[in-house]
C-alpha positions as CSV (number, residue, x, y, z in Angstrom):
1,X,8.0,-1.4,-7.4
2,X,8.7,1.6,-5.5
3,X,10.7,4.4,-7.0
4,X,13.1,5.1,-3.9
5,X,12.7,4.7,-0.9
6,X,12.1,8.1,1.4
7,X,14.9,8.1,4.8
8,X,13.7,10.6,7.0
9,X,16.7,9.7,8.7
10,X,17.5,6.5,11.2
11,X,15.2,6.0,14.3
12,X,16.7,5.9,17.7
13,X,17.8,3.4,19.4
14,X,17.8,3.2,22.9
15,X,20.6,2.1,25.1
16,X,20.1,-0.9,27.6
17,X,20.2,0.3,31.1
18,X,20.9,-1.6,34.5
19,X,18.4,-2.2,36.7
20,X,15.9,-5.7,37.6
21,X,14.5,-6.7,34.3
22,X,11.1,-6.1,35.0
23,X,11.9,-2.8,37.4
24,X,11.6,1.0,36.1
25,X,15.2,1.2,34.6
26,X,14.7,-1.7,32.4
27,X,13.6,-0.7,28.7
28,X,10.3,-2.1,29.2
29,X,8.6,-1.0,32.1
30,X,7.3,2.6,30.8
31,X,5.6,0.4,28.0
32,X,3.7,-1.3,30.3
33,X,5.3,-4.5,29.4
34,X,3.8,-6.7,32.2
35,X,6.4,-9.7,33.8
36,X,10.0,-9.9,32.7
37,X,11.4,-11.3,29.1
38,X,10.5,-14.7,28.9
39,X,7.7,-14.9,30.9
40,X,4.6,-15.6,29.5
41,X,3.1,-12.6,30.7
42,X,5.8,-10.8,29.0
43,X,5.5,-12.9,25.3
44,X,1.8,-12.6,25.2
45,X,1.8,-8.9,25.0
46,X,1.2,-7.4,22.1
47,X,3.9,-5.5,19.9
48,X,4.8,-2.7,18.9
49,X,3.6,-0.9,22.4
50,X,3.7,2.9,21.9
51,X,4.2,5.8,24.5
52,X,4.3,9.1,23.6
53,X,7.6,10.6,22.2
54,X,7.1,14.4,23.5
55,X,7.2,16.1,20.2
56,X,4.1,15.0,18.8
57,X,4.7,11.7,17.7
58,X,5.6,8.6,19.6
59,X,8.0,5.9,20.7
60,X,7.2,2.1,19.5
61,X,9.0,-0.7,21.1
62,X,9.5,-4.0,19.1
63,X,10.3,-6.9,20.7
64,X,12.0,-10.5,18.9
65,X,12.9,-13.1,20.5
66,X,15.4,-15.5,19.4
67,X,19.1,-14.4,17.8
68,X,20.5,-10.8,16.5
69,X,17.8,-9.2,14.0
70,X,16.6,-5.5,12.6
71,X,13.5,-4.4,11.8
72,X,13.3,-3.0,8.7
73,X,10.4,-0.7,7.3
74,X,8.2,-0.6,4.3
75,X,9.4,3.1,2.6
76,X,10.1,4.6,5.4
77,X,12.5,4.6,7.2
78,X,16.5,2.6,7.6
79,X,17.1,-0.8,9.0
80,X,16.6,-0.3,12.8
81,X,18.8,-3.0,14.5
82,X,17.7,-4.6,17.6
83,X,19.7,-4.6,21.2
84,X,19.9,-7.7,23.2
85,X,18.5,-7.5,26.7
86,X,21.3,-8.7,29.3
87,X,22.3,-12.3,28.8
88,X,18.5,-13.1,27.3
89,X,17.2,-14.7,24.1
90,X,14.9,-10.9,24.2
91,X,15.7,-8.8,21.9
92,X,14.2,-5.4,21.2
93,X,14.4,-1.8,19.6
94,X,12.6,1.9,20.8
95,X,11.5,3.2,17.5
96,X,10.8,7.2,17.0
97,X,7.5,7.6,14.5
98,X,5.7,10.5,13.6
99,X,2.2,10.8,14.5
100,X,-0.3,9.1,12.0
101,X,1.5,6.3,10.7
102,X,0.9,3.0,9.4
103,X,3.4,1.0,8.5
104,X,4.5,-2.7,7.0
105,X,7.5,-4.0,8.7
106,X,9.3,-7.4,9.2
107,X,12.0,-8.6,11.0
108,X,15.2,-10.0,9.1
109,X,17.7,-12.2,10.9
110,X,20.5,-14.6,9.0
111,X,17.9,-16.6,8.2
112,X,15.5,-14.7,6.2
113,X,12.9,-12.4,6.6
114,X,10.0,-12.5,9.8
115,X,6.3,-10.8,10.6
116,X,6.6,-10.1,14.1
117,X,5.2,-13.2,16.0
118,X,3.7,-10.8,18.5
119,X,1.5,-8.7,16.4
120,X,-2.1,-10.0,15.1
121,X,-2.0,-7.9,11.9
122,X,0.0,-9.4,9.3
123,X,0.1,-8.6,5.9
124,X,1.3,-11.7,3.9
125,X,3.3,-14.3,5.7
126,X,6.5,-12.3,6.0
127,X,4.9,-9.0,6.9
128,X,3.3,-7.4,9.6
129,X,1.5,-3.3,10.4
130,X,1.8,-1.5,12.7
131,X,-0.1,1.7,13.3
132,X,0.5,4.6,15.8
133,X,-2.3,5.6,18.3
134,X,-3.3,8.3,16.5
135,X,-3.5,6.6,12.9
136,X,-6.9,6.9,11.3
137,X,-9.1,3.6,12.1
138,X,-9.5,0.8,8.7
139,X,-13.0,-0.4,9.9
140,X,-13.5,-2.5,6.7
141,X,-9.9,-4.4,6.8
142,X,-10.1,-7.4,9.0
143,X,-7.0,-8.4,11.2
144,X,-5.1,-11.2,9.6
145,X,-2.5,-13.0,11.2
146,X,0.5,-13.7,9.1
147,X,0.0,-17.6,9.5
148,X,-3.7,-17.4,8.0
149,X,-4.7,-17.5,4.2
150,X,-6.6,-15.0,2.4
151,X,-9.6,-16.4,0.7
152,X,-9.4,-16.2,-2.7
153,X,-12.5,-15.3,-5.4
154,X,-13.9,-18.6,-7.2
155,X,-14.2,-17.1,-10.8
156,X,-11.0,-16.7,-13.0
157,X,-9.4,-16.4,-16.2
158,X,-6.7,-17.2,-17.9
159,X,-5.0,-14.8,-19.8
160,X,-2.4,-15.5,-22.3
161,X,-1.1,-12.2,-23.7
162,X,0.1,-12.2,-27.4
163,X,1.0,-8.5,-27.0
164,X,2.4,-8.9,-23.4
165,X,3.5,-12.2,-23.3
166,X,2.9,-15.0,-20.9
167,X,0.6,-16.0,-19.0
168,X,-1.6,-14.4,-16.1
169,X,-4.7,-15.6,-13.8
170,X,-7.1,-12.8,-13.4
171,X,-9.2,-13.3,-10.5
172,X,-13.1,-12.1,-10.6
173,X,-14.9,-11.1,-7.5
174,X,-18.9,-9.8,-7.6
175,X,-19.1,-7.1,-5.0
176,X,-22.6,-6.4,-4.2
177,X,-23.9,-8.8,-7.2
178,X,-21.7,-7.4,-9.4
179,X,-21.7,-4.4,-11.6
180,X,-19.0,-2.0,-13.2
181,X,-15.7,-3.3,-13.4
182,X,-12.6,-2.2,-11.2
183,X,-9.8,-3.0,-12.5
184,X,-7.0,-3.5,-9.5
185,X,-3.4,-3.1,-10.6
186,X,-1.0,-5.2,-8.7
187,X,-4.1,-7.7,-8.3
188,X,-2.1,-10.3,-6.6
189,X,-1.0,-8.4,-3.6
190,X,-4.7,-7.1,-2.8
191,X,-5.3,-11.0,-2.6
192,X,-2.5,-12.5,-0.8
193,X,-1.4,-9.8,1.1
194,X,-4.1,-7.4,1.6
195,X,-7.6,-8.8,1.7
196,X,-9.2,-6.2,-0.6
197,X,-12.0,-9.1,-1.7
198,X,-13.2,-9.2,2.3
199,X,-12.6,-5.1,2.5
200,X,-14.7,-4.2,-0.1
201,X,-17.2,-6.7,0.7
202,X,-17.8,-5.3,4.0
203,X,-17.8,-1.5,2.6
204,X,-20.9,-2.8,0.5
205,X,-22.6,-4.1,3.4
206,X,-22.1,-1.3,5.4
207,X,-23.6,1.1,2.6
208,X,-20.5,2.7,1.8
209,X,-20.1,1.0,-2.0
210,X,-22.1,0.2,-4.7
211,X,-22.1,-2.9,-6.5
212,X,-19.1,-4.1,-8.3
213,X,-17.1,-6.7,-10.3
214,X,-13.4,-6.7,-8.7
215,X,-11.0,-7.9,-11.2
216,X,-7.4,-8.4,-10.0
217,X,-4.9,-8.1,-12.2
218,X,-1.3,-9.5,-11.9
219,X,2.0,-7.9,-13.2
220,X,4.8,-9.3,-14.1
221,X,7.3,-6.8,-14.9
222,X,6.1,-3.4,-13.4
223,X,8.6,-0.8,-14.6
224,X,7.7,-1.9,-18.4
225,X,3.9,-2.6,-18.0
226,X,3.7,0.6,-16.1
227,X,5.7,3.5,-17.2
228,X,3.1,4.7,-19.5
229,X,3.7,2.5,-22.5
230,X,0.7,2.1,-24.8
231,X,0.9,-1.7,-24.9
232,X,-0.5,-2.9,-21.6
233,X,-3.5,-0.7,-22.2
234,X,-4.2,-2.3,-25.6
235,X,-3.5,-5.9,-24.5
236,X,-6.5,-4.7,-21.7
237,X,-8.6,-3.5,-24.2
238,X,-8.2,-6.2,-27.2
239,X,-7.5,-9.3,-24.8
240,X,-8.5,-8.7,-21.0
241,X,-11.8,-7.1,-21.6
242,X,-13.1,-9.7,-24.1
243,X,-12.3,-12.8,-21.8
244,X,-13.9,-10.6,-18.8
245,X,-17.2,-10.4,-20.7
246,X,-17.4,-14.0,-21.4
247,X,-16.6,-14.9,-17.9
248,X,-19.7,-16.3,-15.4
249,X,-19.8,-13.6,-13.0
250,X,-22.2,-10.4,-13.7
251,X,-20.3,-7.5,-14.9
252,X,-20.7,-4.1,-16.7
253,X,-17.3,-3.6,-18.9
254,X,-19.2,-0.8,-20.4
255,X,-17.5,1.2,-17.1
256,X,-14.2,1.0,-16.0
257,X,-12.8,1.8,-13.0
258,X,-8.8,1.5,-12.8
259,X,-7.2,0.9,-9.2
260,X,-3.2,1.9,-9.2
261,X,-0.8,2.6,-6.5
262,X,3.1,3.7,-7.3
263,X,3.8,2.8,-10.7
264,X,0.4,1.4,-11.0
265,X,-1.0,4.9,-10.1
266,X,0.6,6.5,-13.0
267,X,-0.7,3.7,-15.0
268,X,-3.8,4.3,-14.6
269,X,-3.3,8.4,-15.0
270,X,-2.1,7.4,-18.2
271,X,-4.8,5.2,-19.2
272,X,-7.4,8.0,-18.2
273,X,-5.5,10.4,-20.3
274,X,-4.7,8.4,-23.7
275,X,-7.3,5.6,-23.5
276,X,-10.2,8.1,-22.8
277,X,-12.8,5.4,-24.3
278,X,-11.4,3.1,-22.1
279,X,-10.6,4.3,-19.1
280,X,-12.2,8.1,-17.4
281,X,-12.3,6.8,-13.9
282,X,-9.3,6.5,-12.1
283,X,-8.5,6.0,-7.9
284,X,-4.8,6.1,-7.5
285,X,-2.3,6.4,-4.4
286,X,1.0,7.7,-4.5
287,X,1.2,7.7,-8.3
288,X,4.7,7.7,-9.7
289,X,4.2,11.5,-11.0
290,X,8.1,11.6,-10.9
291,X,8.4,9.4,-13.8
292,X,9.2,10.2,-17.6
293,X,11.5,8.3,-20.0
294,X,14.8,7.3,-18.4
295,X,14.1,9.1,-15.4
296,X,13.9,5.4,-13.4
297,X,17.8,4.8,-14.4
298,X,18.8,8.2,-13.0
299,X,20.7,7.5,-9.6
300,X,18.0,9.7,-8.0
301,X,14.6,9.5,-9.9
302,X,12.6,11.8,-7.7
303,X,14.7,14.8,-8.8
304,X,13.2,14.5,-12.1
305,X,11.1,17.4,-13.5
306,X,8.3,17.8,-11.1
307,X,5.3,15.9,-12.5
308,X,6.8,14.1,-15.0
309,X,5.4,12.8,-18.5
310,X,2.0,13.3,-17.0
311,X,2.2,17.0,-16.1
312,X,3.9,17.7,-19.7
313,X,1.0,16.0,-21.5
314,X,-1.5,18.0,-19.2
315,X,0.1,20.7,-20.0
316,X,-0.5,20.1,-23.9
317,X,-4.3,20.0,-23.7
318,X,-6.7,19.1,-22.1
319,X,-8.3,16.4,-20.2
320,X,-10.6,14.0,-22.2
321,X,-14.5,14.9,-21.2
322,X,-15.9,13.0,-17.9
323,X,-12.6,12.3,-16.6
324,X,-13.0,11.7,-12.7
325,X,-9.5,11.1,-10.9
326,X,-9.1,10.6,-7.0
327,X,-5.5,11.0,-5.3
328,X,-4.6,10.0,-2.8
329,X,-0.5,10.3,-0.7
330,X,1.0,9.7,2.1
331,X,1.1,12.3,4.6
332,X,4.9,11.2,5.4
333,X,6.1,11.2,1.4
334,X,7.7,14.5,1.6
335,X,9.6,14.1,-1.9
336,X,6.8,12.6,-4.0
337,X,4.6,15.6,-2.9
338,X,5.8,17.9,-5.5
339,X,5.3,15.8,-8.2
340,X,1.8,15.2,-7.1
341,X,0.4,18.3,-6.0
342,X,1.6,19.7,-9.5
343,X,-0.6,16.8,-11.4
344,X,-3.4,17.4,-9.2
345,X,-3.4,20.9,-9.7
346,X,-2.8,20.5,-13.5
347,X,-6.2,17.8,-13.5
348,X,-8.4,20.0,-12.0
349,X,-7.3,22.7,-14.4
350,X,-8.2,20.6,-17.1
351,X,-11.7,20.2,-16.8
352,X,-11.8,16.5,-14.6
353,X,-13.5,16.2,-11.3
354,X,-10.6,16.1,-8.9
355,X,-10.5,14.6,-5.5
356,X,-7.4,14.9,-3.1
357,X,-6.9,12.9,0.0
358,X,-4.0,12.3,2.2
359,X,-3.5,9.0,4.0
360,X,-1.4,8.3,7.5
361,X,1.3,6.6,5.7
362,X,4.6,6.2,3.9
363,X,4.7,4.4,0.4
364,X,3.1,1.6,1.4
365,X,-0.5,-0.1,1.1
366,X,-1.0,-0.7,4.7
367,X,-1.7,3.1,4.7
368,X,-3.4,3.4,1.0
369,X,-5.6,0.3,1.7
370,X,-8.8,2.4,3.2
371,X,-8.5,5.2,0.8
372,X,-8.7,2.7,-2.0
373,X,-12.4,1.5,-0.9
374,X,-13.1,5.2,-0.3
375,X,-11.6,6.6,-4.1
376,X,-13.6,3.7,-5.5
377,X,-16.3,4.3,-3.9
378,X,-16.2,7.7,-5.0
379,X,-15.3,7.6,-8.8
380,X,-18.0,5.1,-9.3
381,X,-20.9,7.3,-7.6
């Protein structure tokens, strides 16, 4: 769950011009769009095609084929609706984006919700990225089309909460043979939408982790599991970690690492901070810092006291002994910086070892997925 959503304001769109439809006045022709819409030439090239903007950033063209759609962004930006071209079944929008972005988009027509059909990075079936020019490489994250189907790891458990309630399957992946456990928050979209289980394999092999037990964790309601409540750190302690070590894959629960993002982030800061013999490892992007109690039902939860319930408690005393915290935010989430410069500041002053990074993104894991095999890296060394 994402706080708010950040609206740098709406994109420009541009205006159809007349002209031949492959010719220089049509839309397309300064993206080097090859053939007119509908050829072949034209629908096997790949989207979104950038050109420089002029101010720094750049212009991306999307292209949809098919009826009247918008493309709609991932914490970043407003719907963008499309323009029809002439009296064609093409359909496209010129996009303004900063420089280093990456971004998850779909498009969303009457029917329902799209990935783009002409981009070969997807991120779940509904979902695609796109990433300016300039946005640092993933080298680690594999391409996957929308159509194809994340692997999933072999080992699991079953984990029937009597303090949470219900019923989760934790998935178990040995990186490197296995080894300390990280604990990924939001488990289920590092499998099915991102494919964290192929990532960090390949940042093992390249000699950029060490060995590992990934354990992907589900949630079902994020807001209460999250928002630094005691009881999904007890149920992980008293239930999880007890079924982990009986599991058949070779782990080390003896360290913990916790994985967060948003409200998992802060989750995770929390843990660090209040389950000190549970948790003093910690990579986290874009942690909710803005959050304290009742501050998610105001009708503008980021102007809530800078840093929120974790600044006041740093503020109290300080952090517990061997605490080693990595943040990371995205260069374009001008509100949540505040909240999380102020906690970083407030760490390092507390005695942890601090690490600050800032990724090419929005709110969104297309642009936290490298740092997380990076911070992970990191707080296990």
């Amino acid at each position: 769950m994402h706080a708010s959503r950040p609206r740098p304001g709406s994109p420009d769109t541009a205006g159809v011009t007349s002209g031949s439809p492959a010719g220089p006045e049509s839309p397309f022709g300064a993206f080097g769009l090859p053939g007119a819409p509908g050829t072949d030439a034209f629908r096997s090239a790949a989207a979104p095609a950038f050109v420089p903007s002029g101010d720094g950033g750049w212009t991306a063209l999307f292209r949809w084929r098919g009826g009247p759609a918008a493309v709609e962004f991932e914490s970043w930006s407003d719907p963008v609706p499309l323009t029809r071209w002439r009296d064609t079944d093409c359909w496209y929008a010129e996009v303004r984006m900063p420089a280093r972005l990456r971004v998850t988009y779909q498009f969303r027509t009457d029917g329902g919700s799209y990935a783009d059909p002409y981009n070969p990075v997807g991120a779940g079936g509904e979902r695609s990225v796109a990433a300016t020019p300039d946005a640092p490489p993933q080298p680690h994250w594999p391409a996957v089309d929308a159509s194809d189907v994340l692997p999933l790891p072999r080992a699991r458990v079953r984990w029937a909460s009597a303090r949470l309630g219900g019923r989760r399957t934790v998935r178990l992946h040995p990186v490197g043979g296995g080894g300390p456990v990280v604990l990924l928050l939001d488990g289920d979209d590092w499998l099915h939408l991102h494919p964290a289980m192929t990532a960090f394999d390949a940042a093992y092999d390249a000699g950029e982790m060490p060995p590992a037990t990934l354990v992907f964790v589900p949630a079902k309601d994020r807001l209460a599991e999250f928002g630094c409540r005691p009881a999904w750190w007890e149920a992980v302690r008293d239930e999880l970690l007890p079924l982990l070590a009986e599991a058949d894959v070779p782990l080390d629960v003896t360290t913990l690492v916790v994985a967060g993002q948003s409200l998992g982030g802060l989750s995770a800061m929390y843990a660090a901070l209040e389950f000190p013999e549970l948790v003093n490892r910690v990579a986290c992007q874009s942690p909710s810092l803005w959050w304290s109690p009742g501050a998610e039902e105001l009708a503008d939860p980021l102007g809530a006291p800078v840093g929120g319930a974790i600044a006041a408690r740093l503020r109290e005393r300080p952090a517990p002994a061997g605490l080693r915290v990595a943040f990371d935010l995205g260069e374009h989430e001008t509100r949540m910086r505040p909240h999380c410069e102020l906690v970083e500041s407030l760490t390092e002053r507390a005695g942890a070892t601090v690490r600050i990074s800032r990724s090419a993104a929005g709110h969104d894991r297309a642009g936290w997925r490298q740092a997380l095999l990076r911070d992970v890296a990191w707080a296990l060394a």
